[in-house]
PLY file of the C-alpha trace (Angstrom):
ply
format ascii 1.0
element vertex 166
property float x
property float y
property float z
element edge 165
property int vertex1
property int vertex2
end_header
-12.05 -16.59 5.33
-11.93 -19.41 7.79
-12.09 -20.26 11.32
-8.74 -20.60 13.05
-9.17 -20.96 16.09
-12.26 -21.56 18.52
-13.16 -21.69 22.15
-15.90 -23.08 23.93
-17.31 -22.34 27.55
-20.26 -22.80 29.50
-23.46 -20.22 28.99
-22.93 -18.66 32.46
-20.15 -18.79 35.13
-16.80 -17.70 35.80
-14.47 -17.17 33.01
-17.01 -17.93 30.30
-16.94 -14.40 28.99
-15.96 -13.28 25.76
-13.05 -11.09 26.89
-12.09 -14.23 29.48
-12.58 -16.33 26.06
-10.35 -14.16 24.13
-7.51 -14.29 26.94
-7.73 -18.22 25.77
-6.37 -17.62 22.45
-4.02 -14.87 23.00
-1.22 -17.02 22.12
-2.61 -17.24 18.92
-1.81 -13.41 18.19
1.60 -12.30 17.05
3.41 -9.15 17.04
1.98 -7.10 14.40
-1.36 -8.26 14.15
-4.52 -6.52 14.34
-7.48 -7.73 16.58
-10.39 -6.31 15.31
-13.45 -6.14 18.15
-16.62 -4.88 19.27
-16.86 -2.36 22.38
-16.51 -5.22 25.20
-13.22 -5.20 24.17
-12.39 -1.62 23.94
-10.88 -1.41 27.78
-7.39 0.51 28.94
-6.62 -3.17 30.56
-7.34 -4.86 26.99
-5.52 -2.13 25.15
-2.38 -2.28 27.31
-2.16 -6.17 27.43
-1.97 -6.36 23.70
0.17 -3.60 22.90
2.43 -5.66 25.43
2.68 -8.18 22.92
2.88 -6.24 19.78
-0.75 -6.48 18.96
-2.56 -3.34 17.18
-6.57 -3.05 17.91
-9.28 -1.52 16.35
-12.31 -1.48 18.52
-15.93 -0.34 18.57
-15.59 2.71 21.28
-17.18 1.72 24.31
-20.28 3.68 25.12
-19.34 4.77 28.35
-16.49 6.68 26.87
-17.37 10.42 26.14
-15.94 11.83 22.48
-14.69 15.39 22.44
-13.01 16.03 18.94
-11.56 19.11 20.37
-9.03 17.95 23.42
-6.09 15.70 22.49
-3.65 16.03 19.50
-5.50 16.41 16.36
-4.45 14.40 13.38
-7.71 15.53 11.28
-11.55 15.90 10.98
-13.25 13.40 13.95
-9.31 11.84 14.08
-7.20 12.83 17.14
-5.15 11.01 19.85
-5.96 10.77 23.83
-4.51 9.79 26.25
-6.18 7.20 28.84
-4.93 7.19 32.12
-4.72 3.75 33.90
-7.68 2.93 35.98
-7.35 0.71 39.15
-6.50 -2.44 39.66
-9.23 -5.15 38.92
-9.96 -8.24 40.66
-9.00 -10.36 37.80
-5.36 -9.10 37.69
-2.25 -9.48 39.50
-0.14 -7.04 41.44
2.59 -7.41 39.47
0.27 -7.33 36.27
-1.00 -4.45 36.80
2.67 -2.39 38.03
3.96 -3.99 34.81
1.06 -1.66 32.59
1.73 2.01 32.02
0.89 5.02 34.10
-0.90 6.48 30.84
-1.48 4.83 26.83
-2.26 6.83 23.76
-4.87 5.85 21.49
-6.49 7.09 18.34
-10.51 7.58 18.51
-11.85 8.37 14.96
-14.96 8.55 13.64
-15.75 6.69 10.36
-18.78 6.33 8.18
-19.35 2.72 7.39
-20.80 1.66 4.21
-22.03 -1.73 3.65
-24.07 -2.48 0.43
-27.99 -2.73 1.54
-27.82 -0.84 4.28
-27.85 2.88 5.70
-24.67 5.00 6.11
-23.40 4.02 9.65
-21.21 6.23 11.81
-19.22 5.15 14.25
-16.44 5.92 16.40
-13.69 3.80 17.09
-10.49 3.49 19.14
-7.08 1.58 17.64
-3.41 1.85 18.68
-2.49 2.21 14.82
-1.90 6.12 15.63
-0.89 7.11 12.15
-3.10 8.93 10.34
-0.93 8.81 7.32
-0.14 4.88 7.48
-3.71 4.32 8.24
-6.48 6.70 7.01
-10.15 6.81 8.35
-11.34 5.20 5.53
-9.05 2.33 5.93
-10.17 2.25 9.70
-14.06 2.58 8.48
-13.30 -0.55 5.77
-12.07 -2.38 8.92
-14.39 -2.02 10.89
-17.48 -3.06 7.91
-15.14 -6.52 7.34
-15.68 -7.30 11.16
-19.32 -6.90 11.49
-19.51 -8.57 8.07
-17.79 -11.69 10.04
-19.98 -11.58 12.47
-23.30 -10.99 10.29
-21.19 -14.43 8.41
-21.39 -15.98 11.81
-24.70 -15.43 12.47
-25.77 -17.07 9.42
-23.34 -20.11 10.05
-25.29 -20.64 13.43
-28.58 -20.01 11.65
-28.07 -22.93 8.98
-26.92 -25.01 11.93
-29.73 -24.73 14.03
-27.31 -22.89 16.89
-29.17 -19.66 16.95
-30.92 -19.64 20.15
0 1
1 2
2 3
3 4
4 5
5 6
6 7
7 8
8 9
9 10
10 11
11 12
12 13
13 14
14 15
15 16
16 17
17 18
18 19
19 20
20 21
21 22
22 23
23 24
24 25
25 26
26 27
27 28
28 29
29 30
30 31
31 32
32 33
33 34
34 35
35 36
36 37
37 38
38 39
39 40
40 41
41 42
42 43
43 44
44 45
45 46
46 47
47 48
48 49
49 50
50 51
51 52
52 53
53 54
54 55
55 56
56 57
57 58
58 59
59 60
60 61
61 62
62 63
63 64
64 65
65 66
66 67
67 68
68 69
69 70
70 71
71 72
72 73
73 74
74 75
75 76
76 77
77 78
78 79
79 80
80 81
81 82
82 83
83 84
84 85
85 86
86 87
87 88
88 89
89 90
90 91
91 92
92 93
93 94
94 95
95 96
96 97
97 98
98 99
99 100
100 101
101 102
102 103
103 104
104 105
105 106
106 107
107 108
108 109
109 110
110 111
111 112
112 113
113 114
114 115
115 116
116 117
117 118
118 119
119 120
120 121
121 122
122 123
123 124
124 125
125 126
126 127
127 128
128 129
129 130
130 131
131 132
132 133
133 134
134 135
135 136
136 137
137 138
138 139
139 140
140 141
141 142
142 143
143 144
144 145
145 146
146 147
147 148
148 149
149 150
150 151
151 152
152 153
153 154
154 155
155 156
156 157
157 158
158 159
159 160
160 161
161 162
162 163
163 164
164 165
């Protein structure tokens, strides 16, 4: 693997943010791509303004998001689609923006165990716009998911060597 890309902001302040960093590179993602992300990323607003460009996500589910394996359309064991209905308008985004964004978006919210060698059995439950279950199984979604907290446990080594961990 390798670094493509990188931004750089302040410790504290406005737009310093990882979501406000990611808006940064946006331009970087192309139709058809897959951002893979932890659960600060896993927002309707995030969702919607990447499937606006073509982008597919797989993302930690937030925590304040409640699973119930019995509503939606079920595709499977812990695999079903919901829909999210589109919360208001934040500060951050423009009229126009925001009018632009569906009334409603349906996602995917799975639950995968994750197996990394060393370590305990980890379930977790995650939300992606990929909404096939027969183009992409759970385990496909769990192996996902173990490759991008691999890259960040790679990460946090990389800042280790370099004396950037605190």
């Amino acid at each position: 693997g390798a670094v493509l890309e990188a931004v750089f902001a302040p410790y504290q302040g406005k737009r310093t943010g990882e979501i406000s960093l990611l808006r940064r590179v946006w331009h970087q993602l192309n139709k058809g791509d897959v951002l893979l992300g932890d659960r600060i990323y896993c927002s309707y607003f995030e969702i919607a303004l990447l499937g606006q460009r073509g982008v597919d996500g797989v993302f930690h589910k937030h925590q304040s998001r409640r699973t119930d394996f019995r509503t939606g359309k079920r595709l499977g064991r812990n695999d079903h689609l919901v829909e999210w209905s589109k919360p208001r308008r934040p500060e951050w985004m423009d009229e126009a923006t925001y009018q632009a964004l569906p009334q409603n978006l349906v996602v995917r919210e799975v639950r995968v165990a994750v197996h990394c060698p060393g370590f305990r059995v980890h379930r977790v439950e995650i939300i992606t716009t990929m909404l096939d279950s027969k183009e992409v199984s759970l385990s496909e979604l769990g192996d996902l998911y173990r490759r991008r907290w691999e890259a960040e446990l790679n990460l946090r080594s990389l800042k280790s060597s370099m004396g950037m961990d605190r």
